[in-house]
VOGU-3710 file (C-alpha; in Angstrom, 3 decimals, decimal comma):
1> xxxxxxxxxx> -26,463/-40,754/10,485  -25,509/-38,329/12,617  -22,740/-35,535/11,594  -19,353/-35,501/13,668  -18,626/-31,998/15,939  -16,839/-30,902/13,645  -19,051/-31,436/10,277  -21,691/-30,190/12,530  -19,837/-27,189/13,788  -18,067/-26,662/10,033
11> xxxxxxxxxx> -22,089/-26,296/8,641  -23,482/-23,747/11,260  -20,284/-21,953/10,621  -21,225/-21,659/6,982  -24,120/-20,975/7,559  -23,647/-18,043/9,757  -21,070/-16,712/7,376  -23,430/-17,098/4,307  -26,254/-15,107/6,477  -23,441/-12,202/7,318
21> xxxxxxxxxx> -22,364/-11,967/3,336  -25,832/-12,247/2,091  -24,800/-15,453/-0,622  -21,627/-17,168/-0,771  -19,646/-17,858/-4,119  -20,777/-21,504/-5,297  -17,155/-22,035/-5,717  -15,621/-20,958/-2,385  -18,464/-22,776/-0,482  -17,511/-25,938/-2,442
31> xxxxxxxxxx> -13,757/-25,189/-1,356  -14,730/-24,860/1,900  -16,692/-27,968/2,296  -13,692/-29,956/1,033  -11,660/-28,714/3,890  -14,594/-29,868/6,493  -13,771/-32,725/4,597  -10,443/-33,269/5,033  -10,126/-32,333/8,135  -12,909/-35,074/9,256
41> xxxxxxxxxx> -9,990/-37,771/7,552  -7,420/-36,583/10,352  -6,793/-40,250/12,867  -8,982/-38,963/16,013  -5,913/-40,647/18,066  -3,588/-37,419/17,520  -4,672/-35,694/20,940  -7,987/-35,090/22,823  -11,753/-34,539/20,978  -12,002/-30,983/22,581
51> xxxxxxxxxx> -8,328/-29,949/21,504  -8,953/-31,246/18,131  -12,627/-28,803/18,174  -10,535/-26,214/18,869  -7,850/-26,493/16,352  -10,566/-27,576/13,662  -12,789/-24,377/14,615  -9,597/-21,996/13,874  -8,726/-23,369/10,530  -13,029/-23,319/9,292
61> xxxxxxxxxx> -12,766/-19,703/10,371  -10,061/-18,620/8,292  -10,310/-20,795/5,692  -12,932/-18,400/4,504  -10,578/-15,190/5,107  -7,819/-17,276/3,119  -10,152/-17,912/0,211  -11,260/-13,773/0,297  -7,950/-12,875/0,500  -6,490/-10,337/-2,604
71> xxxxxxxxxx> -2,535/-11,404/-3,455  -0,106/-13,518/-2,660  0,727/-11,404/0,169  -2,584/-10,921/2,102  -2,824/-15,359/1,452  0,408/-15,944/3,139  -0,207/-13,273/5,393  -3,368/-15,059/6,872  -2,154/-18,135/6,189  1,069/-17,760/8,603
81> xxxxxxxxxx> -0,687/-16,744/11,298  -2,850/-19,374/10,949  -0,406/-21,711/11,020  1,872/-20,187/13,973  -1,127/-20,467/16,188  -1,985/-23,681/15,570  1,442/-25,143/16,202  2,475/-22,827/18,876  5,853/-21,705/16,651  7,596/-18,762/17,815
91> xxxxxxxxxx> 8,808/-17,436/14,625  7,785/-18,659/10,782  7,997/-17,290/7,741  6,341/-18,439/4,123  8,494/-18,802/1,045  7,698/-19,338/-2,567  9,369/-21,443/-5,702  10,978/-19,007/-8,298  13,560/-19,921/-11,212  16,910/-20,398/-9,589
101> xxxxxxxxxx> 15,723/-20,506/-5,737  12,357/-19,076/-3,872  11,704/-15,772/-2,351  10,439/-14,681/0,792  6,507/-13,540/0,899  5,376/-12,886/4,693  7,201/-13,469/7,689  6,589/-13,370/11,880  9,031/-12,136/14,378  11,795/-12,377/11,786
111> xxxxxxxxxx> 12,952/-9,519/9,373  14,202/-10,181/5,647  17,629/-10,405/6,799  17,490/-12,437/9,191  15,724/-14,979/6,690  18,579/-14,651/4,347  21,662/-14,023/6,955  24,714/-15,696/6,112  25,039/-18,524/8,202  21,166/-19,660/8,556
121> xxxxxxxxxx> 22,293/-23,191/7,473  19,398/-24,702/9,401  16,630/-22,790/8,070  18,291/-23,539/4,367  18,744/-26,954/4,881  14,996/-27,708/6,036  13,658/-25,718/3,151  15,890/-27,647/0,609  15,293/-31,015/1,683  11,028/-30,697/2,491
131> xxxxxxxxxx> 11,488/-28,932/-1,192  13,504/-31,878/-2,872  10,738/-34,695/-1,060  7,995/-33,140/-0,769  7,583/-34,466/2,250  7,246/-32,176/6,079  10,476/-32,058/8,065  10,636/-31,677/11,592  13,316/-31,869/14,156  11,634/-32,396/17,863
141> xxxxxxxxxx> 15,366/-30,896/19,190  17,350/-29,352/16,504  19,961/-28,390/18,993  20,267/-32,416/19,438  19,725/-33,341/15,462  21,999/-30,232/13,956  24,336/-30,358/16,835  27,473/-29,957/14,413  25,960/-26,079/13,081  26,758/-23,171/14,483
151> xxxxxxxxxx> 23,652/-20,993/13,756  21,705/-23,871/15,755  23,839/-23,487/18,836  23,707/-19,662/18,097  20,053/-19,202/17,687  19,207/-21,946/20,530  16,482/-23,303/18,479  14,968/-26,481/19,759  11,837/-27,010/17,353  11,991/-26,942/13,427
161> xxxxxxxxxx> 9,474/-27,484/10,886  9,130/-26,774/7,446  6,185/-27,983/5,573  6,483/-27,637/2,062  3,223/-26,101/-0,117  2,646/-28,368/-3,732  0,372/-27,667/-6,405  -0,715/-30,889/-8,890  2,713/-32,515/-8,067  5,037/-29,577/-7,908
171> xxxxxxxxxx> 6,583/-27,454/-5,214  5,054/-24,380/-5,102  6,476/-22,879/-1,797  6,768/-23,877/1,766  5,865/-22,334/5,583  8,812/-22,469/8,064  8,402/-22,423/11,670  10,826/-22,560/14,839  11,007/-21,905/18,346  14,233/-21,343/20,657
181> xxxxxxxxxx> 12,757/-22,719/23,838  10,195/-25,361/23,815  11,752/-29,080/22,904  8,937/-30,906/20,932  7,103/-27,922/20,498  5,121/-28,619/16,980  2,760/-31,505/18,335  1,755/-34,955/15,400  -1,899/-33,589/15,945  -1,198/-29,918/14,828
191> xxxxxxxxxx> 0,998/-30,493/12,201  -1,576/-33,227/11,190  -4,403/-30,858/11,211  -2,187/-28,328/9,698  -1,061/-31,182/6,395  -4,667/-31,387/5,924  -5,446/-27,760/5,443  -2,455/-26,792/3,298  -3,493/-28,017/0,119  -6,368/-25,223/0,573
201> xxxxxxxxxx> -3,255/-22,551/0,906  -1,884/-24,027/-2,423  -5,002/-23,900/-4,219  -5,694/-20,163/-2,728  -1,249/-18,969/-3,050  -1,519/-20,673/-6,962  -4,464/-18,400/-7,718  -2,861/-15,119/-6,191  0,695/-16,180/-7,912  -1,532/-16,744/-11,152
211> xxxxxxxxxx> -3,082/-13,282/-10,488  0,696/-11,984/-9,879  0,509/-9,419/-13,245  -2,265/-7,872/-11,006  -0,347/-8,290/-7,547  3,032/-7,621/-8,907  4,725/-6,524/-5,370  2,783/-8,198/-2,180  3,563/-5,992/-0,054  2,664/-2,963/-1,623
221> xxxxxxxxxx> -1,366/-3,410/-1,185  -3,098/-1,300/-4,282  -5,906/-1,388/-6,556  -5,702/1,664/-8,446  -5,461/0,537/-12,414  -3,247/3,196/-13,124  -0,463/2,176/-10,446  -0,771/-1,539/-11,057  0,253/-1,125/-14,530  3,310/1,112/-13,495
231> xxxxxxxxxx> 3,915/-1,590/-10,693  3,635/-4,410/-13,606  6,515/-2,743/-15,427  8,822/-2,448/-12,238  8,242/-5,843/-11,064  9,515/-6,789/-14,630  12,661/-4,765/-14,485  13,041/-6,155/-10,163  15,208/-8,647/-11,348  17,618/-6,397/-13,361
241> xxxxxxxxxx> 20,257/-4,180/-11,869  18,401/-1,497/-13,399  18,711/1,534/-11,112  14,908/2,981/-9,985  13,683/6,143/-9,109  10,709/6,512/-6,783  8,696/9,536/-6,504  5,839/10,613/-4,403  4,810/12,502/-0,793  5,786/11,482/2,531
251> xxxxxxxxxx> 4,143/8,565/3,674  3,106/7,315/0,504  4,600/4,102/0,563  8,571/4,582/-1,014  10,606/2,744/1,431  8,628/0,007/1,281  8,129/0,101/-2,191  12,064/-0,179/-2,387  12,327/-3,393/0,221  10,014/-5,129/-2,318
261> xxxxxxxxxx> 11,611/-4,399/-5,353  14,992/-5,537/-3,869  13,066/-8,803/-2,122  11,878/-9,301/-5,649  15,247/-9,042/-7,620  18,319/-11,643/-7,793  19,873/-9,608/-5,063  17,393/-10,117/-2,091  19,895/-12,666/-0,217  22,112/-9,422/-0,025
271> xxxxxxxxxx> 21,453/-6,717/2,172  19,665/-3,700/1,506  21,077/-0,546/3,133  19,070/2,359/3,613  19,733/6,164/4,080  17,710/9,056/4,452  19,772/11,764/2,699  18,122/14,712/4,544  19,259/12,725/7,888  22,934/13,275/7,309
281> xxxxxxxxxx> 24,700/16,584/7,516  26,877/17,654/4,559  30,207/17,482/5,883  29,343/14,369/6,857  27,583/12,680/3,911  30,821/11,788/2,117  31,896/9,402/4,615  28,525/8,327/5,114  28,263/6,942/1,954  31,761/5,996/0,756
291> xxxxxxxxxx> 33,609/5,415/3,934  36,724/6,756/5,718  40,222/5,860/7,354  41,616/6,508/11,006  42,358/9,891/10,764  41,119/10,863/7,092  39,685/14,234/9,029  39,132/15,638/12,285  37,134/13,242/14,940  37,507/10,440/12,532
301> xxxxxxxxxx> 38,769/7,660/14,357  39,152/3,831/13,571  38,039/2,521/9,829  34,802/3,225/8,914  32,582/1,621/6,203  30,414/3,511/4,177  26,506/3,194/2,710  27,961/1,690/-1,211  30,215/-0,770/0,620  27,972/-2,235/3,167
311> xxxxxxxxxx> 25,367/-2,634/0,247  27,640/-5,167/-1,832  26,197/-7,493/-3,076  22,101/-6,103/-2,160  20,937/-3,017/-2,394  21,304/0,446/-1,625  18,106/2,725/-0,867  18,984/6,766/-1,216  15,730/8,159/0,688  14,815/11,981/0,413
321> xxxxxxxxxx> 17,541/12,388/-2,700  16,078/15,915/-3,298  17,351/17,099/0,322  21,144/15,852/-0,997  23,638/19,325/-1,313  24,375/19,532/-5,069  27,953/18,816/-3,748  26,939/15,545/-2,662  25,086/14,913/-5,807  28,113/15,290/-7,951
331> xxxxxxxxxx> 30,332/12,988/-5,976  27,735/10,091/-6,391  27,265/10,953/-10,037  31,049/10,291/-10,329  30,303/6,960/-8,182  28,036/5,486/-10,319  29,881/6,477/-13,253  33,209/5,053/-12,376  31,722/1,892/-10,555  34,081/2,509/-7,628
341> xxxxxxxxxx> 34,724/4,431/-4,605  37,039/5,349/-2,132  36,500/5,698/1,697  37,940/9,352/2,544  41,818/8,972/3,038  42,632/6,064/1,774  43,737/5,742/-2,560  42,363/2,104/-2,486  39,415/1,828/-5,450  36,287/-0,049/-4,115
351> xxxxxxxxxx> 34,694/-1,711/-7,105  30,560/-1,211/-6,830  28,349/-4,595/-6,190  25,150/-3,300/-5,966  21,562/-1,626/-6,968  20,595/1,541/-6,520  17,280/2,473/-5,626  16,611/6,194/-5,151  13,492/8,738/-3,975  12,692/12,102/-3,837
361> xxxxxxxxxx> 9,231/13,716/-2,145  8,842/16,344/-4,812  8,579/16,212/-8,223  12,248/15,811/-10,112  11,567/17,976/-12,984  10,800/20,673/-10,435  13,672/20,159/-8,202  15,716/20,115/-11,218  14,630/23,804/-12,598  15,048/24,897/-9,056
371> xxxxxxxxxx> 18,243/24,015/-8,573  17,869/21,152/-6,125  18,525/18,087/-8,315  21,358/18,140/-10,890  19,718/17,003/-14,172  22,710/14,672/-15,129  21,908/12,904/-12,017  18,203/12,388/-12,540  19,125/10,656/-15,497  21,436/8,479/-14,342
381> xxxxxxxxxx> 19,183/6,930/-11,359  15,831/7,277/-13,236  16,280/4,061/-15,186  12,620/2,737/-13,904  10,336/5,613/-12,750  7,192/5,120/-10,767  5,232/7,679/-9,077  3,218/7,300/-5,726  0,498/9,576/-5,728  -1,018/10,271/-2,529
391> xxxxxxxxxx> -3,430/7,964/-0,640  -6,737/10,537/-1,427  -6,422/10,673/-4,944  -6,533/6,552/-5,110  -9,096/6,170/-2,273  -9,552/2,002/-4,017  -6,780/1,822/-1,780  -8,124/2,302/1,293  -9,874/-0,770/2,206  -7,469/-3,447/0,776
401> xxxxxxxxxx> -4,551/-1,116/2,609  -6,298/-1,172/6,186  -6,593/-4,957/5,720  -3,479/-5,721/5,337  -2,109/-3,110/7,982  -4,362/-4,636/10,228  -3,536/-8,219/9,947  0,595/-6,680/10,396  -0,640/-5,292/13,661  -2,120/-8,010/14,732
411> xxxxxxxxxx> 0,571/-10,153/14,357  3,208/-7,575/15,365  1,628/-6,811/18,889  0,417/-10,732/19,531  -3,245/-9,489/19,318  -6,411/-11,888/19,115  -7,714/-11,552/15,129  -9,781/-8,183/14,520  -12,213/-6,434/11,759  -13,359/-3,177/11,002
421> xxxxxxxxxx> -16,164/-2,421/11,617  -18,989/-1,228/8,301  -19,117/2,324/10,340  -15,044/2,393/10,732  -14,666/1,436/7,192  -17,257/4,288/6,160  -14,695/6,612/7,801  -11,959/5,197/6,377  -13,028/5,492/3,758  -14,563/9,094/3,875
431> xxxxxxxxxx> -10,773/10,861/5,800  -8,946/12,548/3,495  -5,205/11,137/4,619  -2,943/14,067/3,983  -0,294/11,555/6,352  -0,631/9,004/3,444  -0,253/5,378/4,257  2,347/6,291/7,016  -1,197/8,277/8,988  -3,365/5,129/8,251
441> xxxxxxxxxx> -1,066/2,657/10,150  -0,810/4,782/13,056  -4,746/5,328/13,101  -4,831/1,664/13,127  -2,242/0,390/15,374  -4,146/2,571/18,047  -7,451/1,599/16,862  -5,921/-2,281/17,328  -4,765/-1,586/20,667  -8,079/0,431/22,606
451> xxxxxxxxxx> -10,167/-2,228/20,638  -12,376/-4,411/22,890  -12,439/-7,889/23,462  -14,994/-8,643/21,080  -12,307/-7,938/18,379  -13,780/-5,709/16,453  -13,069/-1,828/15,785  -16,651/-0,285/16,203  -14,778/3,559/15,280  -12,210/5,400/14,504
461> xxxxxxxxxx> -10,795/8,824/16,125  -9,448/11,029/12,879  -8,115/14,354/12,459  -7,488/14,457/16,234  -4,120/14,502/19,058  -2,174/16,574/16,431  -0,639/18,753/18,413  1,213/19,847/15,616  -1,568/21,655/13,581  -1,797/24,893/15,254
471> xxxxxxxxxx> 1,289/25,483/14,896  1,447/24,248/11,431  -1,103/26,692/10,351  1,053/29,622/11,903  4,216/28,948/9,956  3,867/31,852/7,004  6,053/31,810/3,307  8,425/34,258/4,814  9,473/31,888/7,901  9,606/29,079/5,966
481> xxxxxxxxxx> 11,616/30,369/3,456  14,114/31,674/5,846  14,659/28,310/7,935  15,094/26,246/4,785  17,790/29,018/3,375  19,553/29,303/7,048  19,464/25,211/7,354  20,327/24,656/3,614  17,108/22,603/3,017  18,066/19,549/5,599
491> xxxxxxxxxx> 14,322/18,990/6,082  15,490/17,296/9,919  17,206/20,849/10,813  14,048/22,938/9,196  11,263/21,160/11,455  13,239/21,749/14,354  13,713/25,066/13,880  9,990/25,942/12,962  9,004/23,580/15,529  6,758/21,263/13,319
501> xxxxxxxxxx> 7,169/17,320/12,176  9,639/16,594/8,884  6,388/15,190/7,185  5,409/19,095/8,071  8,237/20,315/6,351  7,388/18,847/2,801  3,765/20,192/3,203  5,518/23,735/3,533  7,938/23,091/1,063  5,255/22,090/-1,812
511> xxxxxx> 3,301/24,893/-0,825  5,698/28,118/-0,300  8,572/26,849/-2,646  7,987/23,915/-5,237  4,475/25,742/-5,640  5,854/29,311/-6,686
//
């Protein structure tokens, strides 16, 4: 008997994958057999042979990619995009099942808080009722069908699916999609196609949540033993209001770090507020954090609502606390202390609702015997500690990392799937990264761009266009040390004066000062 296009196509596929990887795991090429299978069950009537060769050729190739994939992140990750091609969504975003709700794990054109906003009633109700039936739910015109909400009308969206993700019985997440112009948008053949493959994104998102002590943030891609373990901890103490304290160089990987811890704790439906403390000059940082009146002090004009009270109820990020004056620092020891604050001219006690998350780019004992960091304070903020050491001294990192900053790319810039290359990887691998994480996504997202149509990047251009590093070399102890004295270590009014990049100023900083 003859085998169908698609069984036919599904086998040469394999076979040309098994070729590339030398063998294939018994176990992933039975997995993947059992999707050729179920995707050969799907009624033929739900839209044209071709159409269906096309969809069915998509989900074969990434099936394997899915099964590869490290972490829950990296499987929803390839998963969504997956899933937003094949139905043609606009936006979508994949949640999964915790105690006492779900939380979010990858999303496309949509931020965090615009997930959790208040007033996404439609997105809410779809999740809760494809959670509560297990069942797909799909509105052809939601502005028609959820007439009566006013995020619908707001938002304009027309097409709304959620299909919800079970494993043996039970709801283990769910994949949202929308669109705010096309009526009818998410086709019965797609979504058909689409209900066939998902039990395969169970199977693979139950063995990365069941790997979770070893994946403990998604988002934060790592293999290095030593920072897992340290991760294991944090993600334990995520969902207490303990306050954290990250450490490491620029571009290591802290403000992200901080999104995920507050994404991970009972407060990620709040917002999570984030200021860079060498950003803000000191006689402004008081009202920048707690606030001010009409005419508390000279320009001040109209009510305005500072850093602790736009965090309430989420969480507030302190970036770059080392580059705080020691004035500063004592007003927000008194802050977290009392629980309260007051906006600047006004008596009126604003009761704290939040988390603090904190991070400095040198090391806090050092800053502390220097005279940078107020000891009291350390203490008070450094209830979890985690350090991020730099991207060359945990080069594991590298390949997972550029995976996963890839697959962001693509799906940031609307780009056709890509790979690196075994040459590109090699250099990857082989650069020494003193930008950190923050240099590898830009090395990417250019590499992504110039890349040919074939999809693949054949090689990488390193250690070049920084037109910074002459003048980086020429900046001597002496200079340095005068600009940071003169600008009172505000690493934003240091680089301008020397003429280099903030990231710059750090470099200098661990050399000619923390290094004396």
């Amino acid at each position: 008997m003859p085998l169908s296009p698609i069984t036919a196509q599904a086998r040469a596929l394999l076979g040309a994958v098994a070729r590339d990887a030398e063998a294939l795991d018994p176990d992933l090429k039975l997995g993947f057999l059992r999707v050729v299978e179920q995707l050969n069950t799907i009624d033929t009537r739900h839209g044209e042979v071709e159409e269906q060769l096309v969809r069915h050729r998509l989900l074969l190739e990434r099936t394997l990619g899915l099964m590869t994939a490290q972490g829950a992140g990296l499987v929803a990750s390839e998963a969504l995009d997956v899933m937003i091609t094949v139905s043609g969504a606009e936006r979508g975003f994949v949640g999964l099942v915790e105690p006492g709700g779900w939380r979010l794990v990858e999303a496309r054109a949509m931020t965090a808080e615009d997930v959790h906003a208040p007033g996404g009633e439609v997105s809410s109700g779809v999740i809760e009722e494809a959670l509560r039936t297990g069942e797909a739910v799909l509105a052809d015109d939601a502005l028609a069908t959820w007439a009566d909400r006013r995020s619908v009308v707001r938002l304009g969206l027309r097409s709304v699916a959620c299909l919800p993700i079970q494993q043996g019985g039970r709801p283990l997440g769910f994949v949202y999609l929308d669109h705010t112009e096309a009526q009818g948008r998410f086709r019965e053949g797609a979504l058909a196609a689409l209900g066939a493959w998902l039990p395969v994104v169970a199977q693979q998102l139950a063995r990365a949540v069941g790997e979770s002590e070893a994946d403990p943030f998604p988002d934060f891609v790592t293999r290095s033993p030593a920072l897992i373990i340290e991760l294991r901890e944090l993600a334990r103490l995520a969902q207490y209001d303990v306050p954290v304290l990250i450490t490491g160089p620029t571009g290591t990987g802290k403000s992200r770090l901080a999104r995920s811890v507050h994404q991970r704790s009972r407060r990620a439906r709040g917002p999570f507020v984030h200021l860079n403390c060498s950003a803000v000059p000191e006689a402004l940082l008081e009202s920048e954090l707690f606030g001010s009146e009409d005419g508390a002090f000279t320009g001040a004009r109209g009510r305005k609502i500072g850093k602790f009270e736009a965090a309430k109820g989420g969480t507030l990020f302190l970036d770059e606390l080392d580059t705080m004056p020691i004035s500063g620092q004592v007003k927000l020891l008194v802050a977290l202390q009392e629980r309260a604050v007051s906006r600047l001219g006004s008596n009126e006690l604003i009761k704290l609702d939040l988390r603090l998350i904190a991070a400095t780019n040198t090391d806090p004992q050092r800053a502390i015997a220097a005279g940078r960091l107020r000891e009291d304070l350390y203490f008070r903020l450094a209830g979890a500690l985690i350090h991020l050491p730099p991207l060359n001294e945990r080069p594991e990192d590298v390949p997972p990392l550029a995976q996963h900053i890839l697959a962001a790319t693509v799906a940031r810039y609307g780009l056709r799937p890509m790979r690196l290359s075994a040459r590109a990887l090699e250099q990857l691998c082989a650069y020494s990264w003193s930008g950190n994480v923050r240099e590898l996504e830009h090395v990417l997202d250019r590499a992504a761009l110039l890349a040919g149509d074939d999809g693949v990047i054949q090689s990488l251009r390193l250690g070049q266009g920084d037109a910074e590093a002459p003048r980086r070399l020429t900046v001597g102890r002496q200079e340095f040390l005068t600009a940071w004295t003169q600008h009172k270590g505000v690493a934003s009014a240091v680089a301008a004066a020397l003429g280099v990049t903030k990231r710059s100023v750090f470099r200098l900083k661990n050399k000619h000062l923390d290094g004396q």
